[in-house]
C-alpha positions, 0 to 999 in steps of 0.5 A, a space after each residue: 517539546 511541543 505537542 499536535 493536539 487533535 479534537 473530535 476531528 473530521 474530514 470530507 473531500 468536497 463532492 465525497 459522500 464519505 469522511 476520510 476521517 471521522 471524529 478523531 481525537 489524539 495527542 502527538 508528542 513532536 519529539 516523536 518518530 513516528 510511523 504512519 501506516 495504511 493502505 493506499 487512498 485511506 489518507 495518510 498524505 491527507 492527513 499530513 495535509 490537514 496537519 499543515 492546514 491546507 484543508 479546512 476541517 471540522 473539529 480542531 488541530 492545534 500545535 505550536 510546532 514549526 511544521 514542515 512538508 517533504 518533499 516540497 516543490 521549486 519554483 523557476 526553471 530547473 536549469 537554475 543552480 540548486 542553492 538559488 532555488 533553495 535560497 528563494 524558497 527558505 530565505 532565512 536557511 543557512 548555507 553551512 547548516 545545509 552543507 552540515 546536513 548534507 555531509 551527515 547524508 554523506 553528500 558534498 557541498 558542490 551538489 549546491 552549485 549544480 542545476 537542479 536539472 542535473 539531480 537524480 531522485 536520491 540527490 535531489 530527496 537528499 538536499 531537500 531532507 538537508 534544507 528541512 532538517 537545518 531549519 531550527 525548531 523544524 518538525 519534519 513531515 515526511 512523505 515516502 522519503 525512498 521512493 525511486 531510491 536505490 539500495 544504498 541511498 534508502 541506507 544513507 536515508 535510513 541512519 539519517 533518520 536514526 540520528 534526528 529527534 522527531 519527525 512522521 515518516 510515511 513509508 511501506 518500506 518495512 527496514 526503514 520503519 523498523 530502523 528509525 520510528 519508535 511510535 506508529 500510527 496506523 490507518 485501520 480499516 475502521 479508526 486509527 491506532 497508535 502505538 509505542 513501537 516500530 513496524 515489527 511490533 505494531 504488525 506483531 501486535 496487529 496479527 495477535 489481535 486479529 488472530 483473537 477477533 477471527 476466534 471470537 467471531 467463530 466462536 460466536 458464529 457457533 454460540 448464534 447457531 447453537 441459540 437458534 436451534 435451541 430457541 426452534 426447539 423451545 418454540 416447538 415445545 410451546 407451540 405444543 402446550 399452546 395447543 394442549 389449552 384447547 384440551 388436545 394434546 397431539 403427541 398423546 392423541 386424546 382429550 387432555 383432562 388438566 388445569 387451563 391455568 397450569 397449561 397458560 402458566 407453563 405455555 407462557 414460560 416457554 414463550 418467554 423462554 423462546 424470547 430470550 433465546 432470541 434476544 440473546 441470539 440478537 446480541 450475540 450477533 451485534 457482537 459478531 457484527 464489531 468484530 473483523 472491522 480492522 482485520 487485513 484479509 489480503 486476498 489471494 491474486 491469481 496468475 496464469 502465466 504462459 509456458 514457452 517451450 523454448 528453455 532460454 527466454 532472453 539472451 543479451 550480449 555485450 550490450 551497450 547503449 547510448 542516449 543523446 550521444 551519451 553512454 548509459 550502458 556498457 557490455 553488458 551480458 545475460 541470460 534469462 531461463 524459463 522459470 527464472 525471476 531475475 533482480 537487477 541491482 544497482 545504484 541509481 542511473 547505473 542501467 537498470 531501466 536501460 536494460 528493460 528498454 533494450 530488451 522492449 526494443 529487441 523484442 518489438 523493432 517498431 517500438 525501437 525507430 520511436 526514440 530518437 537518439 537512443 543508440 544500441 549495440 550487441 546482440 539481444 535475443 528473444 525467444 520466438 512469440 514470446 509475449 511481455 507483460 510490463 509495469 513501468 515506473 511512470 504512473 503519468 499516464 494512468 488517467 481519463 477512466 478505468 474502462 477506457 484504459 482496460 481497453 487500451 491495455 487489451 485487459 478484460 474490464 471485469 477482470 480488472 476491477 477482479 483484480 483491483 477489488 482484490 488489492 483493496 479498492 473500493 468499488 466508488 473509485 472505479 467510476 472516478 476518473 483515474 486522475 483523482 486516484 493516489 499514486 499506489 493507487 495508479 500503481 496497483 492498475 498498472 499492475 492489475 492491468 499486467 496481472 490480466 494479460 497472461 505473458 509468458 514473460 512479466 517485465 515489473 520496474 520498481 512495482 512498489 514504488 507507493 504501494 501499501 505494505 499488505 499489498 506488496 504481501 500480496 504480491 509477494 506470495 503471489 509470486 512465490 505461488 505461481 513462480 512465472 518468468 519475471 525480470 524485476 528492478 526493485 529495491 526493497 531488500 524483503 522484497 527481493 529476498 523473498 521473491 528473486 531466484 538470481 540477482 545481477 549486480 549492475 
């Protein structure tokens, strides 16, 4: 057992005016498996980073632990077999601890002896997790292992991951945190929380805490009304005795015959009486102040969907599709009504991705002579004037500045700062240049800019690829409030659950 040691420990990105973290101090038990949690940009891949020391920090971390980053990079072309990839990367790994661990990822050896090239996302996560894990003494960082993941390969992943000794997973994938962490380490608003436990408890115990910090700042929003109106009334009375020194008293109308030092003495109290009221009022209102730092209020998103008046939005009928004489895609039929949010499932490069691009093409034919070499047969139908909205998978090319890309979207800019505003951005980031922004954060304006343009038609694949928990909530009840015409390729199951009305199985 070795242990991550960190001493009043701080970090600023060169040129940032403000610290991603500030004097944080915490003790990690690397027999651990250990959940790290927070909304995209509060710096969870950072964190990571400063505990492999690739950025320099004030403070100290200190740990004799083997660390390692997944996933990790290949130098040299692609082209090359996989295991002389791995083998000039880890010289000292050992072929049949990696087959070992492949076979438990339920995987065969000859994946070894292919191109790298020729790997889908699962494989390719697959084999570096295997080359990790039969590193001896190794302790795994691991970074958003699921993404582009289909259904079964986030199970093989996640009984995986139950079976090792420790590790820090990053992950929004609510299952995989409550399957394989029993320690979480959660990026809060203002500090950093750890607790014993998986996803289900931290957020079970995170809504009891934020449930009693909501109370407490209503009941002192009464207690601070309740000492201002009393601190007003006794200034009143006050200010009447104070005038009642001079030997006039207003509520009587006539010269008070009384003792000037019964009137000071009284006229004092009451002053100090005041006082107090508003210093009690004071501190009630720092307490105010502390409370609310670390509740999540995810905002409520809007939409407004467009209504056609055609029943039946899409038809596809024997569809099949070919790409570089290759067949990707093969009769395949479906039909998509007004009111509908259709779910395709499948494993990975069974054709989900292929079907949206048919569908674009259909509907745009000078979209469709873009791509060479992609082949299409079958009937697809659209309705007439039917307007699309898409999220693609690819964040690549959200970059230069967010007012140039509202209007290359055709989105009103402040309505996309609105919607971004909403899904937790700070306004600081709207002036950097999207380059700089984490992947859930380029994901979120792909999905601002789609929520800005009303459709009557929103085509999302994999949207929650890096997003934060709270804001796949968000989007959740977003969709189960204004129910648009949606057809969707994701493959986190909470989330198809609670928003599909019809799932294909591909």
């Amino acid at each position: 057992m070795a242990q991550i040691v960190l001493s009043d420990m701080s970090f600023c990105y060169e040129g940032s005016y403000e610290n991603i973290f500030e004097h944080v101090s915490l003790i990690l038990d690397t027999d651990w498996k250990l959940g790290l949690i927070g909304r995209n940009g509060k710096g969870k891949t950072t964190f990571l980073k400063l505990l492999l020391g690739e950025y320099a920090c004030q403070g100290s971390i200190q740990t004799r632990a083997a660390l390692e980053y997944f996933p990790f990079s290949l130098k040299g072309p692609e082209e090359r077999d996989t295991l002389e990839l791995l083998e000039e990367k880890f010289p000292d790994c050992e072929q049949w601890k990696i087959i070992r661990e492949l076979e438990l990822l339920k995987m065969t050896a000859d994946v070894l002896y292919r191109p790298f090239s020729s790997l889908s996302w699962g494989e390719r996560n697959k084999v570096m997790l295997a080359v990790l894990f039969s590193r001896d003494n190794a302790f795994l960082l691991i970074d958003e292992p699921t993404n582009h993941l289909d259904r079964e390969a986030r199970e093989q992943v996640s009984l995986y991951l139950q079976k090792k000794k420790g590790f820090i997973l990053v992950s929004h994938d609510r299952r995989l945190l409550d399957a394989c962490v029993d320690h979480v380490l959660a990026l809060e608003r203002n500090g950093i929380r750890l607790e014993k436990g998986n996803f289900s408890s931290w957020w079970e115990n995170k809504n009891r805490r934020d449930q009693f910090e909501r109370g407490e700042n209503e009941k002192l929003k009464k207690e601070i009304g309740r000492l201002r109106e009393t601190a007003r009334q006794a200034g009143r009375w006050a200010d009447r005795v104070e005038a009642s020194k001079i030997g006039y008293n207003p509520r009587k109308e006539k010269t008070f015959i009384g003792t000037r030092a019964y009137l000071g003495e009284k006229s004092r109290r009451l002053q100090q009486r005041r006082k107090n009221l508003e210093r009690r009022r004071e501190r009630a209102a720092e307490e105010k102040q502390s409370l609310l730092k670390n509740v999540e209020e995810p905002a409520d998103l809007k939409l407004k969907p467009l209504i056609h008046h055609k029943e039946v939005y899409v038809s596809m009928e024997d569809v099949s599709v070919s790409y570089g004489g290759r067949r990707v895609l093969s009769h395949f039929s479906m039909e998509l009504r007004r009111g509908e949010r259709v779910l395709l499932r499948g494993k990975n490069g069974c054709g989900k991705s292929t079907v949206i691009r048919a569908l674009l093409d259909a509907a745009d034919p000078e979209r469709a002579g873009r791509a060479s070499g992609f082949q299409r047969s079958g009937k697809i139908e659209t309705a007439s004037g039917l307007i699309l909205s898409l999220v693609g998978q690819d964040t690549s090319k959200v970059s230069g500045s967010l007012r140039a890309y509202a209007e290359k979207a055709k989105a009103q800019e402040s309505l996309l700062k609105a919607i971004l505003r909403q899904l937790d951005f700070e306004r600081e980031q709207f002036e950097k240049p999207m380059e700089e922004y984490s992947e859930g954060q380029k994901k979120k304006v792909l999905l601002a800019a789609s929520l800005a343009c009303p459709a009557h038609l929103y085509i999302w694949d994999e949207p929650l690829n890096y997003m934060d928990v709270f804001s796949r909530i968000q989007l959740e009840e977003l969709i189960l409030k204004y129910q648009p015409t949606m057809l969707l390729v994701e493959h986190d199951p909470v989330f198809g659950e609670r928003c599909a009305t019809r799932e294909i199985e591909m």
